[in-house]
C-alpha positions, 0 to 999 in steps of 0.5 A: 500500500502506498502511504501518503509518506510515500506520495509526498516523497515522490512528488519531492523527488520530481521536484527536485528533478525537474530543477536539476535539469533547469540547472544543467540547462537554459533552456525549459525542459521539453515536454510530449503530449500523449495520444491515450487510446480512446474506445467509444462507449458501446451503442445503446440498444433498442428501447422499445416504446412504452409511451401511453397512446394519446386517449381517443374515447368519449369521456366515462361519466366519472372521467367527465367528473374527474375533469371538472374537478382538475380546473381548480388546481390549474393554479397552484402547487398541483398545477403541473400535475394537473396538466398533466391529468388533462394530457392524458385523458386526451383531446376528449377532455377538451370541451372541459379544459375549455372552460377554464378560459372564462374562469376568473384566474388569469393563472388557470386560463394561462395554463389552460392555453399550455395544457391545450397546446401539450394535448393538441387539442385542436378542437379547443382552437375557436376557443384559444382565437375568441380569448385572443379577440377578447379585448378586456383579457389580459394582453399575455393571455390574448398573445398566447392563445393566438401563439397557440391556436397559429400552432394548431390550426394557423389556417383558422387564424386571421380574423383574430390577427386582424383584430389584434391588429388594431388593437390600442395596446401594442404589445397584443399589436406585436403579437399579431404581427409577430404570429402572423408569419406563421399563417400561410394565407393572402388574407394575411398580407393585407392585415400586415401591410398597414402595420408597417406605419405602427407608430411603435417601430417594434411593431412595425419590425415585426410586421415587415419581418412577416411580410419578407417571410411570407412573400419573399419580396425585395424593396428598396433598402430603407433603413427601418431600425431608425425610422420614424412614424412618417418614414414608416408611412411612405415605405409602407404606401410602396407595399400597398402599390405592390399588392395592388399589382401582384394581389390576383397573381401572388401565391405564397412561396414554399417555405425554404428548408433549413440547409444541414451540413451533412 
């Protein structure tokens, strides 16, 4: 057994070796890196799947219960495993989740639009799109049902754009702007073509970035990131000449695919 003695000793014992050749020396001492052999670890082998298939059945009259029951906990230390509950009874457990929407807990109403977008409950989305309308909710509740409902079922979506569109706050105006890039429709690009004179320049960004997504069409450069309200105005009448042009003939473009190096 080698002592601690002993490890001290030999760290000594290489100190001093190491000065003696400094001394017989000017120069440093030269060192050698080392290749260590390196074996990959061994592959891992096939885990069969052992997730729970998505619950497609009506709701038993005690599962109907049962969900009633999970609303209230939506908010607090069992929210999460709420959710959870909700997950796995499946889409069937939509029209419940549903009307946590008006409950009176912004908390609960939040984690209901998250809970839908976990299960995919695109039946919920005219829902998540009448809570995006609704003008009295609260701004980041309105913004992520309709980033929920564009994910589910984007083709459902711009009427509430338009009207978040000209919404007084412009948080929810951002939102609509933002999301619209995501909705592959005409009807969308007249929606965000006024948006490019948003007296907020934000806004205005988020539309124009949508606009280039959507249509993929180059204009003069203009240099947006110092604009003002009327700058903005003039460059988006140039946008309103070209789709008054192009309207009839415009398809939206694929989208382009990302490029991985191989």
């Amino acid at each position: 057994m080698i002592t601690s003695a002993r490890i001290a000793a030999m760290i000594f014992a290489s100190v001093v070796d190491t000065q003696a050749l400094y001394a017989v020396s000017d120069q440093p001492v030269s060192t050698w890196l080392v290749q260590i052999p390196y074996e990959a670890p061994p592959a891992n082998p096939d885990v069969p799947d052992v997730s729970i298939p998505p619950n497609k059945s009506p709701l038993t009259p005690e599962e109907l219960k049962r969900a009633e029951a999970l609303l209230p906990l939506l908010e607090g230390k069992q929210e999460f495993w709420a959710m959870g509950e909700f997950v796995h009874l499946g889409e069937p457990a939509v029209p419940v989740l549903v009307q946590a929407l008006t409950m009176s807990s912004p908390r609960i109403r939040y984690n209901a639009i998250e809970t839908l977008l976990m299960m995919k409950g695109v039946t919920g989305v005219p829902a998540l799109l009448s809570a995006a309308k609704e003008p009295n909710e609260v701004p980041r509740i309105r913004e992520h049902a309709l980033r929920v409902a564009v994910r589910l079922d984007s083709a459902k979506a711009p009427e509430a754009i338009d009207v978040m569109a000209k919404d007084p706050n412009p948080s929810v105006r951002k939102a609509a702007a933002f999301e619209g890039r995501y909705v592959r429709q005409k009807a969308v690009i007249p929606i965000l073509i006024p948006m490019l004179s948003d007296e907020e320049r934000f806004v205005a960004l988020s539309a124009l970035q949508s606009l280039w997504i959507l249509t993929r069409h180059e204009t003069e450069f203009h240099d947006w990131d110092t604009s003002t309200k009327q700058d903005r105005a003039a460059w988006s009448s140039e946008w309103t000449e070209w789709w008054d042009t192009n309207r009839d003939m415009f398809e939206i473009p694929e989208p382009r695919s990302s490029k991985r190096r191989s």
